[in-house]
C-alpha positions as CSV (number, residue, x, y, z in Angstrom):
1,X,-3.1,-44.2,-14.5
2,X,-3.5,-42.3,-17.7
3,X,-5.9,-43.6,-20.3
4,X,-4.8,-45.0,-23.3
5,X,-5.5,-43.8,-26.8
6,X,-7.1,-46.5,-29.4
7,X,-7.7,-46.6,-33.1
8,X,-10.9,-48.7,-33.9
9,X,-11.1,-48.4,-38.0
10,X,-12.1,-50.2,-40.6
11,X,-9.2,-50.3,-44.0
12,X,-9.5,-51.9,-47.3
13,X,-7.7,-54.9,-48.2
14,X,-4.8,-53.0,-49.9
15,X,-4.6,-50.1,-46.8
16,X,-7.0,-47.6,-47.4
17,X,-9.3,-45.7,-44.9
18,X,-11.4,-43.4,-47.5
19,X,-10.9,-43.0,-51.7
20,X,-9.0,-40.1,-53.0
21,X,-12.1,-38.0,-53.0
22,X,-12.7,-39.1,-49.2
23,X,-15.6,-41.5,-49.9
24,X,-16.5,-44.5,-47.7
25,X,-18.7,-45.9,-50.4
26,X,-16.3,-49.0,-51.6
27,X,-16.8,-50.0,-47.9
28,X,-20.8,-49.3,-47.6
29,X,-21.0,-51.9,-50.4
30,X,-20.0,-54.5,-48.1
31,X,-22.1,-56.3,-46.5
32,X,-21.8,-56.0,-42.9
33,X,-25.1,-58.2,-41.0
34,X,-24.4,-58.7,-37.0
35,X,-22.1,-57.5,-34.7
36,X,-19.4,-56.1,-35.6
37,X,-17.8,-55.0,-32.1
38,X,-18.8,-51.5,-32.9
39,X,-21.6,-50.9,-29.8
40,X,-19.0,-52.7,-27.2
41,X,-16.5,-50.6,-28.3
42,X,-17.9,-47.1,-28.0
43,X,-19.4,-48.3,-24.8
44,X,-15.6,-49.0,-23.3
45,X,-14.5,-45.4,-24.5
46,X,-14.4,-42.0,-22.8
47,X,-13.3,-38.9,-25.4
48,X,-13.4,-39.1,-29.2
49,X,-10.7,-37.4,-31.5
50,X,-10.5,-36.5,-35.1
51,X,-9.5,-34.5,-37.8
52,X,-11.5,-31.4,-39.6
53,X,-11.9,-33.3,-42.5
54,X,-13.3,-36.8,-41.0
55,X,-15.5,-34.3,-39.5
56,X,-17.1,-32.8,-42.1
57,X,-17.2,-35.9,-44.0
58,X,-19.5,-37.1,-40.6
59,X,-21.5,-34.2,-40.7
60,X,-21.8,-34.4,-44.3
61,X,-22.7,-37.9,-44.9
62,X,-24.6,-38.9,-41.2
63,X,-27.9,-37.3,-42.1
64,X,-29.2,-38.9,-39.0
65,X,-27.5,-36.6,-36.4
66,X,-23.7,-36.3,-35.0
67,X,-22.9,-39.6,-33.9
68,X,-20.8,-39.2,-31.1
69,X,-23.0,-36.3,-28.9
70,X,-22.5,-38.3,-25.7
71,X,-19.3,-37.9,-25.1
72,X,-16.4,-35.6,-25.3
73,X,-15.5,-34.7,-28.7
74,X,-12.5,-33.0,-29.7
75,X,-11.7,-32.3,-33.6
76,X,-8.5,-31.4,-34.7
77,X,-8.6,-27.8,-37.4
78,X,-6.9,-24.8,-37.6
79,X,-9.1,-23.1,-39.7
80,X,-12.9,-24.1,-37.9
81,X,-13.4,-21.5,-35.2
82,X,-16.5,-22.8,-33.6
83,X,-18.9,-26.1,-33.8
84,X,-21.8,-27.2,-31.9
85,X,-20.8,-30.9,-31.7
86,X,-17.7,-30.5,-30.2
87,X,-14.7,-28.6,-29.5
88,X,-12.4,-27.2,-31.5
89,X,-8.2,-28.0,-30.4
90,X,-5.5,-25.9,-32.4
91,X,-3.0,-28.0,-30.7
92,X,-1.0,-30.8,-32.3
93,X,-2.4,-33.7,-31.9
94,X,0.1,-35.2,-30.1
95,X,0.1,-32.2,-27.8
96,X,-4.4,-32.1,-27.4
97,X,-3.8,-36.3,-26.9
98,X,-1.0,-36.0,-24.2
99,X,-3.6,-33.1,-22.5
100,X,-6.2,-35.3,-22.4
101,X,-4.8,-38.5,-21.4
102,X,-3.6,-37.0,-18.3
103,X,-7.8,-36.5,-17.1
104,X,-9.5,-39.3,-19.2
105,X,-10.6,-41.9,-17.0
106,X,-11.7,-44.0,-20.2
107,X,-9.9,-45.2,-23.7
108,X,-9.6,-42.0,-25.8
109,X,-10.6,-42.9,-29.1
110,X,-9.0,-42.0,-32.5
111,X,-11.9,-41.8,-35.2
112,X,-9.5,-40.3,-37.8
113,X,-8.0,-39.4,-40.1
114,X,-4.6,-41.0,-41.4
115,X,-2.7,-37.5,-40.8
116,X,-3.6,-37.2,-37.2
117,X,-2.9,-41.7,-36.8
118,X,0.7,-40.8,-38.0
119,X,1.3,-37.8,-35.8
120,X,0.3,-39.9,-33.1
121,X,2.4,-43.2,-33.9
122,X,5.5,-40.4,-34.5
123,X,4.3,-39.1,-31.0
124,X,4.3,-43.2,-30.1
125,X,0.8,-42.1,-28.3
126,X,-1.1,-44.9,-29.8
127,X,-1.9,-47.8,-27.7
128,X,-4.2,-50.2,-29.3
129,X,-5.4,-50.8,-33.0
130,X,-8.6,-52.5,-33.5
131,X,-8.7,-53.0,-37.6
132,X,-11.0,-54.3,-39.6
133,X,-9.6,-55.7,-43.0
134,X,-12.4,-54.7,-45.7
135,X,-12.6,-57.5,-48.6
136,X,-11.9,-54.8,-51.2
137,X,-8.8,-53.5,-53.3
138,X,-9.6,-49.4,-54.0
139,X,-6.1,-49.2,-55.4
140,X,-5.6,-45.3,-54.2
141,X,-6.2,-42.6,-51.9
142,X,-6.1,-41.8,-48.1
143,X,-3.6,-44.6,-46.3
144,X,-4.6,-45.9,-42.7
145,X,-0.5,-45.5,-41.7
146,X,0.5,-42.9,-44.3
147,X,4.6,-42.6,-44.1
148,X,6.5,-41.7,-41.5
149,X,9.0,-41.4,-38.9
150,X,7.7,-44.3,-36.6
151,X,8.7,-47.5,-36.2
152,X,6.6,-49.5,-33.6
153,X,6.2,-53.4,-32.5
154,X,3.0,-54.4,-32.0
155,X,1.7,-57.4,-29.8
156,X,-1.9,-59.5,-30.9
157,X,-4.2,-59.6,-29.2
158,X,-6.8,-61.5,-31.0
159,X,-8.6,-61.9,-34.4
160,X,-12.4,-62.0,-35.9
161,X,-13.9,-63.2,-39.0
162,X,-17.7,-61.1,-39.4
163,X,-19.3,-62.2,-42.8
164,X,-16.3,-61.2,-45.2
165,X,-14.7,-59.1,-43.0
166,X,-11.4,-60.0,-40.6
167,X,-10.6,-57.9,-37.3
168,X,-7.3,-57.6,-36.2
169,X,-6.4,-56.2,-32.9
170,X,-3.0,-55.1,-32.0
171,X,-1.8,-53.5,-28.6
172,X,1.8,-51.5,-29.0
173,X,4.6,-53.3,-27.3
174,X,6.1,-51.1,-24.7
């Protein structure tokens, strides 16, 4: 059985993943106290996935260390020869994705960013959504589903409230 490929993100209320400069900080000024599924979540997946720039923006902004050094990491670039956190894929994404679902024994998880989430729903290579709905309107800059040519039903599979915060969780109907 081949894994399947996830998206666990959290969006602001309008349908943003980061600001037009590719900050996070309208969503660090939420307050977040408890669980928020993340922990369970990484525990259930196998490879991680994302683009140069949500990259650098982790390596940038996580002082602490690279977040994800326990598992397989694969960023997307075609212009990053070498890292020491992970490797480095030329490919597609739908072509590195398809490659890697065929030996992942675990979920294959889609950190970002919005480019690579559409070339995967226009690749219909995305499985399950996990979103959580941020209580903040930023107005502009990098969409969670930026357009497209995909068109996709979705089944739900639950909701969570977590202090202001609302989880939606999606699975794509095949």
């Amino acid at each position: 059985m081949q894994a399947e490929v996830h998206v666990f993100i959290a969006v602001s209320l309008d349908g943003y993943i980061a600001s037009e400069e590719d900050s996070l900080e309208w969503l660090f000024r939420q307050e977040q106290g408890g669980d928020t599924g993340y922990e369970a979540f990484y525990e259930t997946i196998g490879t991680v996935v994302m683009g140069r720039r949500t990259y650098e923006w982790i390596k940038q902004e996580m002082t602490e260390g690279f977040p994800y050094a326990d598992k397989p990491c694969w960023v997307l670039s075609r212009t990053i020869q070498h890292i020491p956190d992970a490797e480095v894929s030329r490919q597609s994404p739908a072509d590195l994705v398809n490659e890697l679902k065929q030996s992942a024994e675990k979920p294959i998880w889609i950190v970002g960013g919005g480019e690579v989430i559409r070339e995967l729903l226009e690749a219909d290579l995305i499985d399950r959504f996990q979103i959580a709905i941020a209580p903040v309107l930023i107005g502009r800059g990098v969409r969670l589903f930026p357009e497209g040519g995909y068109e996709h039903d979705l089944v739900l599979e639950g909701t969570r409230q977590f202090d202001e915060f609302v989880e939606l969780t999606y699975r794509r109907k095949r």
